[in-house]
C-alpha positions as CSV (number, residue, x, y, z in Angstrom):
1,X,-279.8,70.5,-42.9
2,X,-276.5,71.8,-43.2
3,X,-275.6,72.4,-40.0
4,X,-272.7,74.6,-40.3
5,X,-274.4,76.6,-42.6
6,X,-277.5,76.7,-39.9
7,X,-274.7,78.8,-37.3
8,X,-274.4,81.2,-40.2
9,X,-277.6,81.7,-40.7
10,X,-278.1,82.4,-37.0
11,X,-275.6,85.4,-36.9
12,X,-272.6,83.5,-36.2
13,X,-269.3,83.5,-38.4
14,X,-267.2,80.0,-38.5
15,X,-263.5,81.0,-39.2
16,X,-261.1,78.7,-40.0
17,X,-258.1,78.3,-37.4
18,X,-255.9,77.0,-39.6
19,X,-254.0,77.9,-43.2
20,X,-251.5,76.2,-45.5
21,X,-250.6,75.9,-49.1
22,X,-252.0,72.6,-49.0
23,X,-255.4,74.1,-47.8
24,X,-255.1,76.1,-50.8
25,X,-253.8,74.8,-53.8
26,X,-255.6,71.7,-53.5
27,X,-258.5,73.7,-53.2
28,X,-259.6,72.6,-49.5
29,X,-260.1,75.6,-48.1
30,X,-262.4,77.0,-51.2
31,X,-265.0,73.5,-50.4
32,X,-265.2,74.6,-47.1
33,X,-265.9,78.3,-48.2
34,X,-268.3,76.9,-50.5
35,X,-270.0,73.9,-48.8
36,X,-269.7,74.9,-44.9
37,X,-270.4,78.7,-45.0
38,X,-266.2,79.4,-43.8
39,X,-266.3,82.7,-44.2
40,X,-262.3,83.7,-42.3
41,X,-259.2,82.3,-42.0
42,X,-257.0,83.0,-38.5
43,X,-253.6,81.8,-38.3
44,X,-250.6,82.3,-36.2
45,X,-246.8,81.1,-35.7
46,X,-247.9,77.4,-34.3
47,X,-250.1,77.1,-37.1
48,X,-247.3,78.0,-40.2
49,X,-244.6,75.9,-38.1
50,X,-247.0,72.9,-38.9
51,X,-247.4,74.0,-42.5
52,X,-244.4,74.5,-43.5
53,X,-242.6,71.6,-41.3
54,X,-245.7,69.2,-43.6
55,X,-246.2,70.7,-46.8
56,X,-244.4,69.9,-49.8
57,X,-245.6,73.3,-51.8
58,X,-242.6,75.6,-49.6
59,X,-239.9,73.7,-50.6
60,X,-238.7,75.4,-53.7
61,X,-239.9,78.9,-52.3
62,X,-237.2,78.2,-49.2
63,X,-234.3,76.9,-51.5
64,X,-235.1,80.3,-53.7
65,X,-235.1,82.5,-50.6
66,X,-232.2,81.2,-48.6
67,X,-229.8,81.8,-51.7
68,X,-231.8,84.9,-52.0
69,X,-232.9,86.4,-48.3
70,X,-230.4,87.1,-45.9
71,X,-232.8,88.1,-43.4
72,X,-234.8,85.2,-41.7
73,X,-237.8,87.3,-40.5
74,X,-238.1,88.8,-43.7
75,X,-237.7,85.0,-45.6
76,X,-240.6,83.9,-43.7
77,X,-242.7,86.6,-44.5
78,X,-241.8,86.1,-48.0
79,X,-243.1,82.7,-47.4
80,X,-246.0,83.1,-45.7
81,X,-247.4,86.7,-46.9
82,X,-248.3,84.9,-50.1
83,X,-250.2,82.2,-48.6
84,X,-252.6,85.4,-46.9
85,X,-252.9,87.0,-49.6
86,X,-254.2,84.0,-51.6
87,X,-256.8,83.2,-48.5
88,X,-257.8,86.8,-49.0
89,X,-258.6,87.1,-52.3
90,X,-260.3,83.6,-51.6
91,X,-262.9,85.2,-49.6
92,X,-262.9,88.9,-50.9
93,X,-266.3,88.1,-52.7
94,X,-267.7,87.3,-49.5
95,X,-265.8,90.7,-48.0
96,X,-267.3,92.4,-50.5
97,X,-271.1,90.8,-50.1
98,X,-271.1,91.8,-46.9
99,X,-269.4,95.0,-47.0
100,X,-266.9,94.2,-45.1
101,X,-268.5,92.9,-42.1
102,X,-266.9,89.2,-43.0
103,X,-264.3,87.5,-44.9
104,X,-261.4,88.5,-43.1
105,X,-258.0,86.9,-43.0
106,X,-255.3,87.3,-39.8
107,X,-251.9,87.5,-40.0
108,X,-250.1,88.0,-36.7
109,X,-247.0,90.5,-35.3
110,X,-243.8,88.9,-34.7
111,X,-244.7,87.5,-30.5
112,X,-241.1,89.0,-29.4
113,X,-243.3,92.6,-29.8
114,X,-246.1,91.7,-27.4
115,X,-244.9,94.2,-24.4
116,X,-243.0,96.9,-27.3
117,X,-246.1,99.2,-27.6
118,X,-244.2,101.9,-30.4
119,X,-242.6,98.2,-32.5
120,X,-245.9,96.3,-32.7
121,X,-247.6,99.8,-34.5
122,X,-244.1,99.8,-36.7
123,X,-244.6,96.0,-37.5
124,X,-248.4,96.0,-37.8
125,X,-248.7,99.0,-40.6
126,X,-246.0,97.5,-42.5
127,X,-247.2,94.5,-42.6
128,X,-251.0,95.8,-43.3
129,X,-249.0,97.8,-46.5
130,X,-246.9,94.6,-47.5
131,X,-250.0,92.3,-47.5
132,X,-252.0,95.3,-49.0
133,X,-255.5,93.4,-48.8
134,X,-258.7,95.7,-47.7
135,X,-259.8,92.4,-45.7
136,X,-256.6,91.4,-43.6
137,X,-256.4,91.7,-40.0
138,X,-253.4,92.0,-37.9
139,X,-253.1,90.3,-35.2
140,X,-252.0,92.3,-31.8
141,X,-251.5,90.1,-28.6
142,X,-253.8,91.5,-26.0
143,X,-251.2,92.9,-23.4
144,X,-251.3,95.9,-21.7
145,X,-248.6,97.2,-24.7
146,X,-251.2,95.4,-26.8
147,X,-253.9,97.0,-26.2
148,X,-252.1,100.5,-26.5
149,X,-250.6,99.7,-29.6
150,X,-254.5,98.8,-31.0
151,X,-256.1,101.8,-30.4
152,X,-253.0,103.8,-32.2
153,X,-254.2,101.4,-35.4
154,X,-257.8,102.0,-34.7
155,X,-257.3,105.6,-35.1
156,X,-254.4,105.3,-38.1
157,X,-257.1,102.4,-40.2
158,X,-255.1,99.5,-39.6
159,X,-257.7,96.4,-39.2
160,X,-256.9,94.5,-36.0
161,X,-257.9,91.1,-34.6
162,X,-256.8,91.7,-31.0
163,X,-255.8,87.9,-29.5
164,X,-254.6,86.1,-26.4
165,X,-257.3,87.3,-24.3
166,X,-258.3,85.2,-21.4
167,X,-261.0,87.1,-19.4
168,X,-263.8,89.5,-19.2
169,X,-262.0,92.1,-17.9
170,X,-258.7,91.8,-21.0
171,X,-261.5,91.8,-23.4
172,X,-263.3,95.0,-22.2
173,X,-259.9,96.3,-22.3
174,X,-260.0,95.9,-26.0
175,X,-263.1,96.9,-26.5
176,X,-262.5,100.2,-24.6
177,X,-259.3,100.9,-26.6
178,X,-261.4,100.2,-29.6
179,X,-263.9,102.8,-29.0
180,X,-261.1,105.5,-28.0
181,X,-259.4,104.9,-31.1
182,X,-262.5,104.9,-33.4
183,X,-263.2,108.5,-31.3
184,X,-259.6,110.0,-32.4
185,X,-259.9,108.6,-35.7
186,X,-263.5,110.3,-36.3
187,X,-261.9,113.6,-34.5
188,X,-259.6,113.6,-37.4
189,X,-262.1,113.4,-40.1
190,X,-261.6,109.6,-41.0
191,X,-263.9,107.4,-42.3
192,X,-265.1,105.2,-39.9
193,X,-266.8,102.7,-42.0
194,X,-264.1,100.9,-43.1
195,X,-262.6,100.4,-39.9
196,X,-263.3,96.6,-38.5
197,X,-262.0,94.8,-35.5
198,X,-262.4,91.5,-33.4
199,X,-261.3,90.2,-29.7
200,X,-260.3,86.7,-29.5
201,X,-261.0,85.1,-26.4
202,X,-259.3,81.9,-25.6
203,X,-261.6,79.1,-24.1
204,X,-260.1,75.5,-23.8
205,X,-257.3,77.1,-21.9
206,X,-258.9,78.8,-19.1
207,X,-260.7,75.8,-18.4
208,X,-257.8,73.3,-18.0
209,X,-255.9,76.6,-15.7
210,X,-259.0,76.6,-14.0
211,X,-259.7,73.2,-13.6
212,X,-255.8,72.5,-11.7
213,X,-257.0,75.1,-9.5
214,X,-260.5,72.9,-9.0
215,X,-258.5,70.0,-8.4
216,X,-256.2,71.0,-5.8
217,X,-259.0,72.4,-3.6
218,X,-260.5,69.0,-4.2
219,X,-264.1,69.4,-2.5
220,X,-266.7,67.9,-4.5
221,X,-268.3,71.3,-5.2
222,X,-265.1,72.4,-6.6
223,X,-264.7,69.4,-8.9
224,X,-268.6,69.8,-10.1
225,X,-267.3,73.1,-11.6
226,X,-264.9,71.6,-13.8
227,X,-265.7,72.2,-17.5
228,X,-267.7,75.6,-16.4
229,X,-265.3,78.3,-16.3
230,X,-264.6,79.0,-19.8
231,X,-268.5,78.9,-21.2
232,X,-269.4,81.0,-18.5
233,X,-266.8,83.7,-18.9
234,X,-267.8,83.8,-22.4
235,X,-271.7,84.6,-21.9
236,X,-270.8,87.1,-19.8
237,X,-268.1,88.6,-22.1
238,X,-271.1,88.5,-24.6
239,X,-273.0,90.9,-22.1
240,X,-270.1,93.0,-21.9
241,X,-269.8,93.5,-25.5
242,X,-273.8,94.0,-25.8
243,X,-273.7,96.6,-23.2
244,X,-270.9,98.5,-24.4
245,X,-271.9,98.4,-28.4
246,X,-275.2,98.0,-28.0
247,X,-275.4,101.1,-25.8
248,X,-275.4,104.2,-25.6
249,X,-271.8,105.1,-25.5
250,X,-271.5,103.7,-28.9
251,X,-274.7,105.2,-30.8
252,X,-272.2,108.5,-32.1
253,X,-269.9,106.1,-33.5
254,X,-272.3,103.9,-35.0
255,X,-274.4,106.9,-36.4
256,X,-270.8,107.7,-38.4
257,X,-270.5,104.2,-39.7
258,X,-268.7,102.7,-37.2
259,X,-269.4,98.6,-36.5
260,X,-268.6,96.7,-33.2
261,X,-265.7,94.7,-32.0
262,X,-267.1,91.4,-32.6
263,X,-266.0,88.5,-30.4
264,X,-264.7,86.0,-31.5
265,X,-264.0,82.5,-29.5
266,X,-260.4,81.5,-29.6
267,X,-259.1,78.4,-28.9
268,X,-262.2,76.1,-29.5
269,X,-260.7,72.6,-29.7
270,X,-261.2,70.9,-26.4
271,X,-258.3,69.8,-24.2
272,X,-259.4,67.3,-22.1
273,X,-261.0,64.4,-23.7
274,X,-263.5,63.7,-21.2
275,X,-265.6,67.0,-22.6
276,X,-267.8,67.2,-25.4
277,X,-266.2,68.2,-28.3
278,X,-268.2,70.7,-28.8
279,X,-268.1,72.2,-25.3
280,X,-267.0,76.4,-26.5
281,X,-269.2,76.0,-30.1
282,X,-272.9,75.2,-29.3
283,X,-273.2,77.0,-26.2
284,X,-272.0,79.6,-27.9
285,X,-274.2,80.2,-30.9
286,X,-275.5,83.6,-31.4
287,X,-275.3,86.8,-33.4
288,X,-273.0,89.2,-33.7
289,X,-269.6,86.7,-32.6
290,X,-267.2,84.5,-34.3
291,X,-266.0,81.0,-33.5
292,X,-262.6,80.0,-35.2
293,X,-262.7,76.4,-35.3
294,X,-259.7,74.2,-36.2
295,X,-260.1,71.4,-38.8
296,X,-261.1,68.7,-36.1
297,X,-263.6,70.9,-34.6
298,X,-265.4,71.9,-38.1
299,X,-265.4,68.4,-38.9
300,X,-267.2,67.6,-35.3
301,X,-269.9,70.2,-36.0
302,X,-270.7,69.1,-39.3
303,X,-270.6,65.7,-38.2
304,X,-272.9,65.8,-35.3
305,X,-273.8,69.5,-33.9
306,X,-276.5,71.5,-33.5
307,X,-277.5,74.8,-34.1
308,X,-279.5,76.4,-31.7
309,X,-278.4,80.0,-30.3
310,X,-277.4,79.7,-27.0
311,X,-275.5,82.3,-26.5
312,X,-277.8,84.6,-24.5
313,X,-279.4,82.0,-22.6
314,X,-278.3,80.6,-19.0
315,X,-276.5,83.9,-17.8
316,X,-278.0,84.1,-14.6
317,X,-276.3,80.8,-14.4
318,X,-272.9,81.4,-15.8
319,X,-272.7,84.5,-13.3
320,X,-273.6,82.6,-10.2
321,X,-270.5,79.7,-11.1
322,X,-268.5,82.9,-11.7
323,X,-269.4,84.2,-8.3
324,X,-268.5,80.5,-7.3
325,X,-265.1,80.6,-8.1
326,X,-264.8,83.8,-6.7
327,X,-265.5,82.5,-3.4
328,X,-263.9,79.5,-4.1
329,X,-260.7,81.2,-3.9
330,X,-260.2,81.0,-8.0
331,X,-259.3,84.3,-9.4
332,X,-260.3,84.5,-12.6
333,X,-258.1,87.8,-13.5
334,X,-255.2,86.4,-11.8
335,X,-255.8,83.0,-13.8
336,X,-256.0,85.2,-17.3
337,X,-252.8,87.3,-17.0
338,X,-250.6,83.9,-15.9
339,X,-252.5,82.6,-19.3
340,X,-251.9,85.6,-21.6
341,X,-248.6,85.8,-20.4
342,X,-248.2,81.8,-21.3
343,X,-249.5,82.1,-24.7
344,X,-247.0,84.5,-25.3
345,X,-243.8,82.7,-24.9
346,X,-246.2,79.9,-26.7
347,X,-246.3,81.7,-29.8
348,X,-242.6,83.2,-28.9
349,X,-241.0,79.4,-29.0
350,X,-243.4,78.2,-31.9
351,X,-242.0,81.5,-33.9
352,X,-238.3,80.8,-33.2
353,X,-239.2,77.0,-34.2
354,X,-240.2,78.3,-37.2
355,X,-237.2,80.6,-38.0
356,X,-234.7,78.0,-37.4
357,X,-236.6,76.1,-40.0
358,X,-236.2,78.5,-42.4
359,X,-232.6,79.5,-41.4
């Protein structure tokens, strides 16, 4: 059995976290399309630092555009908007198969925009017109300008993969800006059917946040927890999403051709070595999400994973270890803003990295 394939099957999109010139011109990316059932691409400023500080194909590109680009910002775009382009038409027959419920590609706001609500619209439509690709999502950090800024783009058409979100709470946030913004677009007329969006929630971070926190209360039913707090959040995130899309608040939307705000798990390669390596992909199989996995963690589940959906199973349990922490003294909103907050001067430094490359 092909096991990746198997997730598919289930109702479960495996994205690729990961994109390069290498991935596509030596045709990488189209086996993994074709033989393990990839059907997305995410990427983001750490991940086209690494390809262009490793690749050989950007080299004549960058010796073209620094005699020919003043502007830095706009040399790496010139540099990297090709590579999303070429990853979109990659998987536009797969857009197109599944009328646009798959096949998407991300491309991601400059991270100096994350708290400029009125820039990150700005950035986001041009770079939506620049890529010009009906299955590109941009991607808009999660903060509270973040969220803002996403359901302006809901209502204006702009396709949005809403990221850095580290808790139940941040993603209903998105998905509630997502439903107003679908409401002001359909007040104006719009069609709603080609309107698509996902919220990335970021795993293997919470749980090494988390477990520091474990650690330094240091009681052996704190340390049994370790490992927990990121599945757990994530099945209940999944009962969020069912309740609010599933629902009845969204049934008028739905009835004019609107689809959900998928999940989609974030940050999937494990930190600590002493966990599975599969800890946040099999106990999170199930329909209706998405699971970006980087190379090393597609390689894993091929290698040795199973495919069994999981995803809606054990949430009596995952709520009582939330109510654990709780009374632990481990606040889990607390822990996600420190964490969103993080990954933004994360992507900030790996951008600037990235610039003084080019420059």
């Amino acid at each position: 059995m092909n096991i990746t394939k198997e997730v598919s099957r289930l109702g479960q999109s495996l994205w690729l976290d990961n994109l390069s010139r290498d991935l596509l011109r030596e045709r990488t990316l189209a086996k993994m399309i074709a033989e393990d059932g990839v059907s997305g691409v995410t990427s983001n400023p750490s991940i086209f630092q690494n390809a262009l500080a490793t690749s050989p194909h950007y080299a004549d590109d960058l010796v073209r555009l620094r005699r020919e680009e003043a502007d830095v910002e706009r040399r790496y775009e010139a540099l990297v908007v090709p590579d999303i382009r070429d990853a979109c038409d990659l998987l536009l027959p797969l857009f197109e198969r599944s009328a646009g419920n798959d096949g998407y590609v991300s491309l991601e706001v400059a991270p100096r925009l994350a708290y400029d609500k009125t820039h990150t619209i700005d950035e986001a439509r041009r770079l939506s017109s620049l890529v010009a690709r009906p299955n590109l999502l941009i991607k808009v950090p999660g903060t509270p300008e973040g969220i803002d800024a996403f359901e302006t783009l809901t209502q204006f058409g702009v396709n949005v993969n809403v990221t850095l979100l580290f808790s139940i709470a941040q993603a209903q946030a998105a998905f509630d800006a997502y439903i107003r913004g679908l409401g002001l677009r359909a007040a104006s007329g719009a069609d709603l059917g080609r309107s698509k969006a996902v919220a990335s929630l970021f795993l293997s971070r919470v749980d090494t946040a988390v477990d520091a926190e474990l650690a330094a209360i240091g009681t052996q039913e704190a340390l049994s927890l370790r490992g927990k707090a990121a599945v757990a959040m994530a099945k209940l995130a999944y009962q969020a999403y069912l309740e609010t899309f599933r629902g009845t608040a969204f049934t008028a939307l739905a009835a004019k051709g609107a689809r959900p705000q998928f999940l989609l798990w974030a940050s999937t390669g494990v930190k600590n070595p002493d966990y599975h390596d599969l800890l946040y992909v099999e106990p999170l199989v199930g329909r209706e999400t998405i699971n970006t996995l980087p190379d090393k963690t597609l390689a894993a589940l091929r290698d040795h994973g199973q495919a069994v959906p999981q995803l809606e199973q054990a949430v009596a349990e995952a709520r009582a270890q939330l109510a654990e922490f709780a009374r632990l003294g481990v606040d889990m909103d607390a822990v996600a803003v420190r964490l969103q907050d993080a990954g933004v001067k994360q992507f900030e430094s790996a951008y600037q990295k990235l610039l003084a490359q080019i420059g």
